[in-house]
Structure formats: C-alpha cells, structure tokens
RORODO-122571 format. One record per residue (C-alpha): residue number from 1; residue in three letters; z, y, x. Coordinates in steps of 0.02 Angstrom, whole numbers, plus 50000, padded with zeros to 5 digits. Each point is the difference from the previous one (the first is absolute). Layout:
+------+------+-------+-------+-------+
! resi ! resn !     Z !     Y !     X !
+------+------+-------+-------+-------+
!  NUM !  ALA !     Z !     Y !     X !
...
+------+------+-------+-------+-------+
***
This chain:
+------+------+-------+-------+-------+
! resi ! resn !     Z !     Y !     X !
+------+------+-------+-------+-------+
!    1 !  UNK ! 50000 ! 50000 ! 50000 !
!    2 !  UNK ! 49946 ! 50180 ! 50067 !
!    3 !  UNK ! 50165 ! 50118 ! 50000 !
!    4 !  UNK ! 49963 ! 50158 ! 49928 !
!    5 !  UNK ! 50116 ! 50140 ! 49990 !
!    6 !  UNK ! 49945 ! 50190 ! 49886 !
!    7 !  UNK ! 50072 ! 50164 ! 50065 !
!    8 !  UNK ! 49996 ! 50121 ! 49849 !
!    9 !  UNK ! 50035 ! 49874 ! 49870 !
!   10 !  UNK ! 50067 ! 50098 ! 49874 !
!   11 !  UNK ! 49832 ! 50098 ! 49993 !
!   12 !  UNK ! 49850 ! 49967 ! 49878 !
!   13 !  UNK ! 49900 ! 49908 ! 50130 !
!   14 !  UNK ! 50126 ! 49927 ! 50080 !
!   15 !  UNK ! 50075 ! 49929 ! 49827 !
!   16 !  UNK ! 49823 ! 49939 ! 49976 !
!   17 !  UNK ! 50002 ! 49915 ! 50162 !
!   18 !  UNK ! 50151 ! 49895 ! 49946 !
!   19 !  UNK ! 49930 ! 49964 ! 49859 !
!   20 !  UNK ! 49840 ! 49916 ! 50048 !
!   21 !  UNK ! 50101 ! 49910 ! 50156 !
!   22 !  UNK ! 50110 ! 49926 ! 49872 !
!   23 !  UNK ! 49871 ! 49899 ! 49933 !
!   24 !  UNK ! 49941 ! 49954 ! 50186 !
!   25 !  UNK ! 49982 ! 49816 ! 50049 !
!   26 !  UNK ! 49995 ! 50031 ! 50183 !
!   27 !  UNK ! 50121 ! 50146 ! 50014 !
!   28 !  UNK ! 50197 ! 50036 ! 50002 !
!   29 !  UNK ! 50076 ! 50160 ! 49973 !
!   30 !  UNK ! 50112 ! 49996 ! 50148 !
!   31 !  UNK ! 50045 ! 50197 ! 50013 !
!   32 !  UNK ! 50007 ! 50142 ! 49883 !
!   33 !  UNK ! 50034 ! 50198 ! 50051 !
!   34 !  UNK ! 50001 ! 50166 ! 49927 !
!   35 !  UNK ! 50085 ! 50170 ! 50006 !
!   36 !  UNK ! 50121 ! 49952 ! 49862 !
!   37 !  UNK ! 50193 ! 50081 ! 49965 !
!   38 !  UNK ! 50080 ! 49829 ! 50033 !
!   39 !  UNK ! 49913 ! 49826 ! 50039 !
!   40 !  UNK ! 50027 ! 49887 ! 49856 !
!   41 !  UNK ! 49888 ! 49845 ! 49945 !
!   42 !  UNK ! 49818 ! 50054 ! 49946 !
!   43 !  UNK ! 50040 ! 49911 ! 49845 !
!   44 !  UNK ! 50144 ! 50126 ! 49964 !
!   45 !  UNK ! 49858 ! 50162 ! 50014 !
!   46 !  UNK ! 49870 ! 49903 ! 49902 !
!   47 !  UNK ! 50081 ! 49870 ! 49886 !
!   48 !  UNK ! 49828 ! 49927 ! 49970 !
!   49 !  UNK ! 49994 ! 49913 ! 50150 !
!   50 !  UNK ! 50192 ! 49918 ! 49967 !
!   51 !  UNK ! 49983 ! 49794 ! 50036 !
!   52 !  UNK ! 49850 ! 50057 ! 50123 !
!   53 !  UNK ! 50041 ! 50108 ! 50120 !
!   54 !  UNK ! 50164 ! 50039 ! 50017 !
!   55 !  UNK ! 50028 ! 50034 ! 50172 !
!   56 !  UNK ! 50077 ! 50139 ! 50073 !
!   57 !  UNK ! 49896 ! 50170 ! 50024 !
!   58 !  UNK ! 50042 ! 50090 ! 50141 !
!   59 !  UNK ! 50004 ! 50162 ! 50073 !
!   60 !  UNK ! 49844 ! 50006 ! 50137 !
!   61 !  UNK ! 50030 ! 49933 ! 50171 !
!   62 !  UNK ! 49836 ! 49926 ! 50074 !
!   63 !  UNK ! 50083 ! 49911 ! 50134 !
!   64 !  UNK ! 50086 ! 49875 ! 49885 !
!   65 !  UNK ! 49828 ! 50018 ! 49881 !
!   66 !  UNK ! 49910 ! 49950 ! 50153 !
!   67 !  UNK ! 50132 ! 49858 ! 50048 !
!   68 !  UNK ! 50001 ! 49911 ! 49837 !
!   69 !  UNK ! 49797 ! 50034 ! 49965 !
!   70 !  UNK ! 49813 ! 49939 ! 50062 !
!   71 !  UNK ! 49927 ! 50147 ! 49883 !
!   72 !  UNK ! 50045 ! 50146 ! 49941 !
!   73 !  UNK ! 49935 ! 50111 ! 49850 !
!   74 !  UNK ! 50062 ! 50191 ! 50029 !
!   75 !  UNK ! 49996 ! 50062 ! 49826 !
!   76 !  UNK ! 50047 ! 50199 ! 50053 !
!   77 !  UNK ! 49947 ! 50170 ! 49997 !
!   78 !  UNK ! 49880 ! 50068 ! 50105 !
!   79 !  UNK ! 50063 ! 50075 ! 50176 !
!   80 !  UNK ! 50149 ! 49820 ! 50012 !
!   81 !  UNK ! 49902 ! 49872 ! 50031 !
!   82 !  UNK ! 49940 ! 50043 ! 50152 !
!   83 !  UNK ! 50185 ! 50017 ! 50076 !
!   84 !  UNK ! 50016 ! 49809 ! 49965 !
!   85 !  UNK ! 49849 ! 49919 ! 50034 !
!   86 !  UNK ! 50026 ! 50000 ! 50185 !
!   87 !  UNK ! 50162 ! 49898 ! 49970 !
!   88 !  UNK ! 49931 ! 49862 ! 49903 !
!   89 !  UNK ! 49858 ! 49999 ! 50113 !
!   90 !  UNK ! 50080 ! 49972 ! 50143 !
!   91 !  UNK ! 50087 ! 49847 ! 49937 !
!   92 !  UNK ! 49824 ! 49948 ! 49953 !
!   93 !  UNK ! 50013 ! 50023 ! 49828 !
!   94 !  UNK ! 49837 ! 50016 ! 49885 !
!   95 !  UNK ! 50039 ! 50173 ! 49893 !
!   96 !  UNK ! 49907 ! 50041 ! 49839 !
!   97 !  UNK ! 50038 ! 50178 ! 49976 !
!   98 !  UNK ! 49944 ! 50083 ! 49844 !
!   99 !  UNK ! 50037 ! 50155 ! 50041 !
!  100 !  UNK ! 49861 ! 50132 ! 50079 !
!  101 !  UNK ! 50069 ! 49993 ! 50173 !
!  102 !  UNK ! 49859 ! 49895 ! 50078 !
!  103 !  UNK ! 49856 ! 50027 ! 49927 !
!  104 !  UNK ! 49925 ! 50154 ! 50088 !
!  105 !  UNK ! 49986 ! 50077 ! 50159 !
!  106 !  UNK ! 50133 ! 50090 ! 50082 !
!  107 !  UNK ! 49915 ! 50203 ! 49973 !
!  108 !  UNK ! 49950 ! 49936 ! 49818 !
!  109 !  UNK ! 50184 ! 49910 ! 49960 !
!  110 !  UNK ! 50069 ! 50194 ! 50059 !
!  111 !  UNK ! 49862 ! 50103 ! 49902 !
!  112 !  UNK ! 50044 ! 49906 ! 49848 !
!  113 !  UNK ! 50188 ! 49935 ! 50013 !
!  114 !  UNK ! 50058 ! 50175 ! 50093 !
!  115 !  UNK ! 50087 ! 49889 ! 50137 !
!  116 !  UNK ! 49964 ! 49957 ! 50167 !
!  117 !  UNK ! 49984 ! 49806 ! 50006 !
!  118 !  UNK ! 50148 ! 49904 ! 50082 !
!  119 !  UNK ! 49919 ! 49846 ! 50048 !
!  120 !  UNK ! 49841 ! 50024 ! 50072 !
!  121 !  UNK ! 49982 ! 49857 ! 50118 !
!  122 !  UNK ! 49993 ! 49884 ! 49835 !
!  123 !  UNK ! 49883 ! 50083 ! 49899 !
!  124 !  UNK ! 49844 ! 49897 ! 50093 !
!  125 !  UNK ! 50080 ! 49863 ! 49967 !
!  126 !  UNK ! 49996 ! 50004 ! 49775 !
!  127 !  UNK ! 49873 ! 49933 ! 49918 !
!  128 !  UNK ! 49958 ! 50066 ! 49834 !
!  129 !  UNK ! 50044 ! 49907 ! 49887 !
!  130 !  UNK ! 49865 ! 49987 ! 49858 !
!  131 !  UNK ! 49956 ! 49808 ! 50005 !
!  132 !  UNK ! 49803 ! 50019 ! 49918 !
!  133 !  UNK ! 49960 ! 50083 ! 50145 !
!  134 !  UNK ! 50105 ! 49995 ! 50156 !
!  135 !  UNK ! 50049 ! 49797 ! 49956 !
!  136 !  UNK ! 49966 ! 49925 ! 50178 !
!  137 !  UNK ! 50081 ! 50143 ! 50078 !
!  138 !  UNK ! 50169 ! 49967 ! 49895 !
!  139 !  UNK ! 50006 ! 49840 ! 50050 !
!  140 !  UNK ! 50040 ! 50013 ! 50173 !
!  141 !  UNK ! 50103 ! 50174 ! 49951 !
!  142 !  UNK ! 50200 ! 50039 ! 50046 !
!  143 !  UNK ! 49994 ! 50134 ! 49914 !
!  144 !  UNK ! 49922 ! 50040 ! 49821 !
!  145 !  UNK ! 49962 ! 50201 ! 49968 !
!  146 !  UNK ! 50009 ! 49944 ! 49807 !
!  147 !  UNK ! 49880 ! 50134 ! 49895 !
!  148 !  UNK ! 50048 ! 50136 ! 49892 !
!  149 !  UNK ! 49977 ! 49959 ! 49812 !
!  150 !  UNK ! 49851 ! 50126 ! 49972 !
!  151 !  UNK ! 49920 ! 49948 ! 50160 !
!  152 !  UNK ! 49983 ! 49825 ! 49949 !
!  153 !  UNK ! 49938 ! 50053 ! 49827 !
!  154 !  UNK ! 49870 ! 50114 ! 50097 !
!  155 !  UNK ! 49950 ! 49876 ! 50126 !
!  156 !  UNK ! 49972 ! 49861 ! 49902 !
!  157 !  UNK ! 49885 ! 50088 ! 49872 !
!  158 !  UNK ! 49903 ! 50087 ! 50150 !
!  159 !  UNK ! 49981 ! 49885 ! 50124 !
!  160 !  UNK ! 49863 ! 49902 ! 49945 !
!  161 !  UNK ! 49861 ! 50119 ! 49992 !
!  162 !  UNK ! 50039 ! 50093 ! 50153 !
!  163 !  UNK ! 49995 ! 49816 ! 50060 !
!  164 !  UNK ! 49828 ! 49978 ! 49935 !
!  165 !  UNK ! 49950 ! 50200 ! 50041 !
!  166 !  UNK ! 49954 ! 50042 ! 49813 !
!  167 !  UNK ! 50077 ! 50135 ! 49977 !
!  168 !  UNK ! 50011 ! 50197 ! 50068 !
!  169 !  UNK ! 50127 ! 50005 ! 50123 !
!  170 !  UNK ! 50020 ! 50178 ! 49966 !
!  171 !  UNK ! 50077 ! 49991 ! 49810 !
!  172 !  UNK ! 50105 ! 49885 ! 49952 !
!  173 !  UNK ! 50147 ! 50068 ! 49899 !
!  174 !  UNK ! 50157 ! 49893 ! 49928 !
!  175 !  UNK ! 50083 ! 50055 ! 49861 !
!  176 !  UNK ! 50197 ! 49892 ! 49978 !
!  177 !  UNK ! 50110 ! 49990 ! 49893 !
!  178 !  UNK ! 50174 ! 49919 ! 50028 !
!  179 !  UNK ! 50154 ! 49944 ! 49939 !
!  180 !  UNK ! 50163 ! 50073 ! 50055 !
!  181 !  UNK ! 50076 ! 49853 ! 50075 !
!  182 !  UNK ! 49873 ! 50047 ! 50135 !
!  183 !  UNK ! 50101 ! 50155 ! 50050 !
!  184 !  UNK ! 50156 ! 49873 ! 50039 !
!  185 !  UNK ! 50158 ! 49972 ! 49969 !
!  186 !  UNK ! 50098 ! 50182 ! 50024 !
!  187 !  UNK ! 50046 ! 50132 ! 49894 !
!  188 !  UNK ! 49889 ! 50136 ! 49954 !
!  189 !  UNK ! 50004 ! 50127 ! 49862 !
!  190 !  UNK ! 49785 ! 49973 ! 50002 !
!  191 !  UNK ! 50030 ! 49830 ! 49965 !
!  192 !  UNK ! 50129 ! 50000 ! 49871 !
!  193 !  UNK ! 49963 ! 49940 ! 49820 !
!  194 !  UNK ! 49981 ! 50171 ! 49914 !
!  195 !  UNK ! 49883 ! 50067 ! 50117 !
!  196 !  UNK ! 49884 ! 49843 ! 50031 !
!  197 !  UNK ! 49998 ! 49966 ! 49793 !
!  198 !  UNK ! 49870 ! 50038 ! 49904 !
!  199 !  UNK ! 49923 ! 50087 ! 50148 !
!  200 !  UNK ! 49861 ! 49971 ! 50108 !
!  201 !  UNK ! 49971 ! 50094 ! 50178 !
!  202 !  UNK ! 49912 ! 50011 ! 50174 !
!  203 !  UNK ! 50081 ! 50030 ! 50141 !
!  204 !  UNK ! 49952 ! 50021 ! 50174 !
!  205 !  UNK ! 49829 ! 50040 ! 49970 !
!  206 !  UNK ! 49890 ! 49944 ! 50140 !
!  207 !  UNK ! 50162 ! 50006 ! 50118 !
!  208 !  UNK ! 50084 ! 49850 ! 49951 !
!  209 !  UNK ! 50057 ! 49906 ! 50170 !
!  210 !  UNK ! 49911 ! 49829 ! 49948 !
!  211 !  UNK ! 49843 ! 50115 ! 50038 !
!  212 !  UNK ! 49994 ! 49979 ! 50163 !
!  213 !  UNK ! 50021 ! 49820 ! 49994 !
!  214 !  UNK ! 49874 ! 49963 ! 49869 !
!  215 !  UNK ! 49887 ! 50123 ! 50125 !
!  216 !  UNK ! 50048 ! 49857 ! 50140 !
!  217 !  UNK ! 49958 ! 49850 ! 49925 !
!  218 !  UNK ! 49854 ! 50051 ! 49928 !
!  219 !  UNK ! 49932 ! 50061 ! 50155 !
!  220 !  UNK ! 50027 ! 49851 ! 50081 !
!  221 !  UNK ! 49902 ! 49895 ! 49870 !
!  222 !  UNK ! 49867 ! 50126 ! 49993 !
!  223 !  UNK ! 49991 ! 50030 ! 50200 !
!  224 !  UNK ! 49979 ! 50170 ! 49969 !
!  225 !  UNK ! 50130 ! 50147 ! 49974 !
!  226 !  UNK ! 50031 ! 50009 ! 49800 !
!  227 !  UNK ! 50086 ! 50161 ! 49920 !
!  228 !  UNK ! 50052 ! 49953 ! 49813 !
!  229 !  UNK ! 50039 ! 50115 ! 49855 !
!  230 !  UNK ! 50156 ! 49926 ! 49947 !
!  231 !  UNK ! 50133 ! 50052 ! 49817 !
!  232 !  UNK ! 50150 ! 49905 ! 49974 !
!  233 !  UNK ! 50076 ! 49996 ! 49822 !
!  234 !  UNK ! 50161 ! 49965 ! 49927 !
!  235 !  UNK ! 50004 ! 49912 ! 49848 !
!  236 !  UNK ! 50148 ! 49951 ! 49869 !
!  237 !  UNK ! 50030 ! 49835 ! 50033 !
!  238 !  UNK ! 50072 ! 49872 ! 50130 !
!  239 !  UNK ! 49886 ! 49931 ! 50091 !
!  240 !  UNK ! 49814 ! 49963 ! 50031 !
!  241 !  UNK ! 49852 ! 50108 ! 50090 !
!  242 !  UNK ! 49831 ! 50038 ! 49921 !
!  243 !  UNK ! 49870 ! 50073 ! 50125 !
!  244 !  UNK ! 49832 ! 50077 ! 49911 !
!  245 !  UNK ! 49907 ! 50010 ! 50161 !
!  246 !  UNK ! 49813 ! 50103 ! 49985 !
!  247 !  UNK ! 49879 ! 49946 ! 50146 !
!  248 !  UNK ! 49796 ! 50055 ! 50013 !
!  249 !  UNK ! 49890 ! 49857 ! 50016 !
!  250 !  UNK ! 49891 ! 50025 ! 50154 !
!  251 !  UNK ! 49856 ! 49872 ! 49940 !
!  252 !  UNK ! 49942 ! 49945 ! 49834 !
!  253 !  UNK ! 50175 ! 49876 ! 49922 !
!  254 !  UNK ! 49998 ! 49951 ! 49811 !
!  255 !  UNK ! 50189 ! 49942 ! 49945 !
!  256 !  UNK ! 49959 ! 49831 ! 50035 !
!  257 !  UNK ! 49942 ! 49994 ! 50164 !
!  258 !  UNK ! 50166 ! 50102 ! 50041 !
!  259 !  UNK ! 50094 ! 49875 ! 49933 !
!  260 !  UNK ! 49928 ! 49862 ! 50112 !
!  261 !  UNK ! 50017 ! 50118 ! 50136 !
!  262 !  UNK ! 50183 ! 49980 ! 49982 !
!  263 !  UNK ! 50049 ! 49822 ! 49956 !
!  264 !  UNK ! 49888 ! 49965 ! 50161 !
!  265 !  UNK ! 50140 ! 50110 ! 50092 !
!  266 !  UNK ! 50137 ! 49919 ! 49924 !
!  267 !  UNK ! 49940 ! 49844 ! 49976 !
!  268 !  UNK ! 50157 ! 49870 ! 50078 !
!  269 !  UNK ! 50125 ! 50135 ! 49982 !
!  270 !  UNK ! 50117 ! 49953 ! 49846 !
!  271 !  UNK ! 50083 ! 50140 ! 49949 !
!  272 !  UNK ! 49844 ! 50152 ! 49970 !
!  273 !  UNK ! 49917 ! 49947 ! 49824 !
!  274 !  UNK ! 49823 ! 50083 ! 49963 !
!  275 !  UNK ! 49983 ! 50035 ! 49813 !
!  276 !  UNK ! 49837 ! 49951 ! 49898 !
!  277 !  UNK ! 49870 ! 50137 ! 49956 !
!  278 !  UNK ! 50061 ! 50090 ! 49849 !
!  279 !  UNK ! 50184 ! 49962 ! 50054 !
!  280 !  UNK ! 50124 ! 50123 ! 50089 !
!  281 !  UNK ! 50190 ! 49937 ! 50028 !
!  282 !  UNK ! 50155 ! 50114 ! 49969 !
!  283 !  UNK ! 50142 ! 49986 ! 50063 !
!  284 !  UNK ! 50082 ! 49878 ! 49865 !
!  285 !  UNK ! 49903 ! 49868 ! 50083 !
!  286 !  UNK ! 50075 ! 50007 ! 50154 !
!  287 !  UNK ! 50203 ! 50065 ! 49970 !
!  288 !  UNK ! 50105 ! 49873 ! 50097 !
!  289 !  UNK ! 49852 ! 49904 ! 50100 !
!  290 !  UNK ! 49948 ! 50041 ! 50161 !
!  291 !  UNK ! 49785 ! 49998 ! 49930 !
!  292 !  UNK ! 49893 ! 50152 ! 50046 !
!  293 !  UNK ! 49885 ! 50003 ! 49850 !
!  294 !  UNK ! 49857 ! 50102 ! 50013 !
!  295 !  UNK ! 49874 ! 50049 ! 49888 !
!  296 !  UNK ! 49812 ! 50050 ! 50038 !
!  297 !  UNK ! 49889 ! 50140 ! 49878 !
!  298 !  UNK ! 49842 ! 50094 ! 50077 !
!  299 !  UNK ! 49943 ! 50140 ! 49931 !
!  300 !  UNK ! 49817 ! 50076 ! 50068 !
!  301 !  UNK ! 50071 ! 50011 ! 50184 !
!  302 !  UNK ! 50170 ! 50014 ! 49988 !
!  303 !  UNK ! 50106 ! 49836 ! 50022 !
!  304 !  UNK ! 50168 ! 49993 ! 49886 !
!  305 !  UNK ! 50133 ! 49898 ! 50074 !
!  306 !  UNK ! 50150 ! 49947 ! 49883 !
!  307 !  UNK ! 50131 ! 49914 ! 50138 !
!  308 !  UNK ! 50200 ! 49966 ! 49922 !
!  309 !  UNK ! 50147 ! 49926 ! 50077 !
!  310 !  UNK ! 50173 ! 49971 ! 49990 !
!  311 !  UNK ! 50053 ! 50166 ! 50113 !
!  312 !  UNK ! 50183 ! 49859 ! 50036 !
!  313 !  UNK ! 49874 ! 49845 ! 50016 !
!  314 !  UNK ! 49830 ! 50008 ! 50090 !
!  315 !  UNK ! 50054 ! 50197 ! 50033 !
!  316 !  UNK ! 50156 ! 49968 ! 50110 !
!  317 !  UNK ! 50127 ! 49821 ! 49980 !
!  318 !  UNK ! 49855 ! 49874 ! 49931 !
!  319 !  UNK ! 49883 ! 50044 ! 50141 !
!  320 !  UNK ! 50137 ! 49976 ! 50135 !
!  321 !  UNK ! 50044 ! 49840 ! 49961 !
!  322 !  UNK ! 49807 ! 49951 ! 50009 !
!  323 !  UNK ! 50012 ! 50078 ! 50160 !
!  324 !  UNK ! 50154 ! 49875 ! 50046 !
!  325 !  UNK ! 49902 ! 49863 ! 49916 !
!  326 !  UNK ! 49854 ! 50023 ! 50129 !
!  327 !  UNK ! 50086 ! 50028 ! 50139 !
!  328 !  UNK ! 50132 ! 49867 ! 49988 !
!  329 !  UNK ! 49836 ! 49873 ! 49937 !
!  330 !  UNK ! 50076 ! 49985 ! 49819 !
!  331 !  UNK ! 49880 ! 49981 ! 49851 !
!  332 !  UNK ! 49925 ! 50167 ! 49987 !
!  333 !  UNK ! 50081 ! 50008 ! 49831 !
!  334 !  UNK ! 50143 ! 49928 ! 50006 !
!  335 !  UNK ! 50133 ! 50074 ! 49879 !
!  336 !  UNK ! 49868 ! 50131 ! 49947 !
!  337 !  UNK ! 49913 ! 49883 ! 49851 !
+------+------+-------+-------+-------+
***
C-alpha cells in the first residue's frame, strides 16, 4: 500500500483529496495536517468521514509528514507550498501540489503572485500536471505542478486544434464561469451567501493569474507564443466550471469534421468526453466526476467550444490523484469511476 499523507486537509481540495483516497484500493491515509486551533480526529471536523477516517489531523510539520509518507498532496494557498516542497523532496518524497507555486517561471510566478519565488532550484524539476497531454512526462515526475481549475477547462477545449493548426493563433478568447468553492476555503465578505446569491459577476477581467498559465501551456502545444483573451465569472452555486471558448477556423471545418478532430486527440484518454453534433454538456453532467466534457458547434469560421468540469474534481483533487495514479503505475482511474 502507497502511504499518502494531505497538508491542508481541512480545505476544499484537500477534503476532496480524502475523499477520493478513501475509496482507494492501493492507498492508506497514513498522515493528515492543517492549520487547525487544536488537532483532533478528522472525523471530529467532518463527521462524514466518522468509521473512515478518523485519525488524528494535525497541525503542519513536514518532517513527520515526510517520515510517515511516500507522497504527499499540498492542498495550500499560493506562496506555502513552495516553503515545503524542498523538505519532502529531500526525503525523496513524490509531492502533488495543487497549489500555483510550480507551474511558472520564476519572473512570471513574481509578475503574477507579487512574491519573489523561494525555491527556485526545484521549479525545473515539476512537471505539469495535465495527464492528456504531458502523460509520459508524469510518469517519471517527483513532483506534480497540478493545474489551476480554469486552466484545465481552457486547455483541454483548446488544445486540439492548435494541435492540428486550424485555427488563428491570434484570437482565441475564453469566457468561464465558476463556482465559489473555486475561490477556497477562507472567509471573504465577496464570497459570502448574500453577495454571491442571485448574482452573477466577472472578475479579473483579462488579469486573472491562471492567465499566464493557460498562456504557457498553450504555447507549448502550439510551439509558438499564444496571448489569450481570458474572463473569469462567478456564479451562484458550489461547484463546477463551464468554459464557452470562441476560436477562428483557419481552413474550411464543418462541425463534424471538428468533432473527429478531437476524439482523434483524446482518443485512449478516459476522462475528456466529446459530445455528439447537436449536443453541448453543462455542468450537471459532470458535478462530482472528474470528466472534461466538451462540446463542439461551428458557426461560418468561428469554432464554439463548450468544455465543463468539476472546478474540486478534474479542476484541482480528481486530477491529482490521476496524477498519483500514473506516477505510482495505478489504474489510471482508480478511485475516480
């Protein structure tokens, strides 16, 4: 059995974590952390879990994570993770951080998170870790940069026809809208009830910091620097992401042959589902799975691009435990089906 230990388990995505391991064949929960006001059993803070994981949680100290651990998932806000990585890497630990603390350059990390990186000298060493596209590279990984939420909503519904070249490189604007459980776990008058209710609002227009790492990735698929137009939304309800993503076909594409285009790309990789012409998903076919369902429409040159997921599943806890799953040579889906 693989010892696996979550720092920031009393957050969303850490909480999700659990929950999926729970159900693991080839795991044990061995170590549980978080900045809590006294450590108690996890069963005591969430009651569900009574009869199923009731040991204690803990107040974080990676040496004893690292001790009693072979991986590690650092659930935590951006701007921590990075002062424990080097710990539980040195003990040659595998870490899955879901946090934004590895997945871009050093100038790029500062321009965006307003810090100066602490642990440069690791940063070549994370793989990103979306599994359609960087699989073979996350196999042999120690440590998983796990994606941003919107980034993996992005990604997956772009990828395929910069891929293939179809499209203009020059437009390509996303247009998300969230959940709040995507903000986290904290308190914040913006994400109270009253003012998330009956309301709908973007935020962070074109300055969101998943920009830059949508930007990234995309460049690297496309080989060729790629500047999106990028508005987050916040939406009254729990969970789930729906992306409407606009593209301009570069070459003559009915719906159809866009279609193929992408279950070509995804073709072996079980958790993207490409909808049938005339269908688009929403995001009440994906709450509580870790599927990226995307739908296809073209319209005279423009490409529409429908992509939902589970911002807690495929957008953060579902898609690091596929990234444990790989690495570790588990069933790619195991405890995710």
């Amino acid at each position: 059995m693989l010892k696996v230990g979550v720092v920031g388990a009393t957050g969303y995505a850490g909480e999700e974590v659990i929950k999926i391991l729970v159900n693991h064949k080839d795991v044990s929960i061995t170590e549980l952390q978080a900045v809590i006001d006294k450590e108690e059993p996890f069963s005591s803070i969430f009651p569900a879990f009574k009869g199923k994981v009731d040991i204690m949680c803990k107040s974080p100290d990676p040496e004893t994570m690292a001790k009693n651990c072979d991986l590690v998932f650092l659930g935590l806000p951006h701007k921590i993770s990075m002062e424990l990585v080097p710990v539980f890497l040195k003990a040659g630990k595998i870490v899955v951080d879901l946090s934004a603390d590895y997945r871009l350059a050093p100038d790029v990390y500062k321009l965006w998170y307003g810090i100066e990186h602490k642990d440069k000298g690791n940063l070549p060493k994370a793989v990103y870790g979306l599994p359609e596209v960087y699989h073979d590279e996350i196999k042999k990984a120690k440590l998983i940069a796990n994606p941003g939420c919107y980034p993996t909503s992005a990604i997956l519904g772009i990828a395929p026809m910069l891929k293939e070249k179809a499209i203009n490189t020059d437009y390509i604007v996303v247009d998300s809208k969230s959940g709040v459980t995507g903000a986290g776990r904290k308190p914040d008058l913006a994400l109270s009830f009253s003012e998330v209710n009956e309301n709908l609002k973007a935020y962070k227009v074109n300055e969101h910091q998943h920009k830059p790492e949508i930007n990234k990735i995309l460049s690297e698929v496309a080989g060729k620097s790629i500047e999106i137009v990028f508005t987050p939304h916040l939406i009254p309800m729990n969970r789930g992401i729906l992306s409407t993503i606009y593209l301009k076909l570069n070459k003559p594409l009915d719906t159809k042959a866009v279609i193929e285009i992408y279950k070509k790309f995804y073709k072996g990789k079980p958790f993207v589902r490409i909808s049938d012409e005339g269908k688009l998903p929403q995001i009440r076919d994906i709450v509580l799975t870790n599927y990226c369902d995307i739908g296809l429409k073209v319209t005279g040159d423009t490409l529409i691009v429908i992509s939902c997921i589970d911002n807690l599943k495929k957008g953060a806890a579902g898609q690091a435990v596929q990234n444990m799953n790989i690495i570790c040579g588990f069933n790619e889906t195991e405890g995710l089906m």
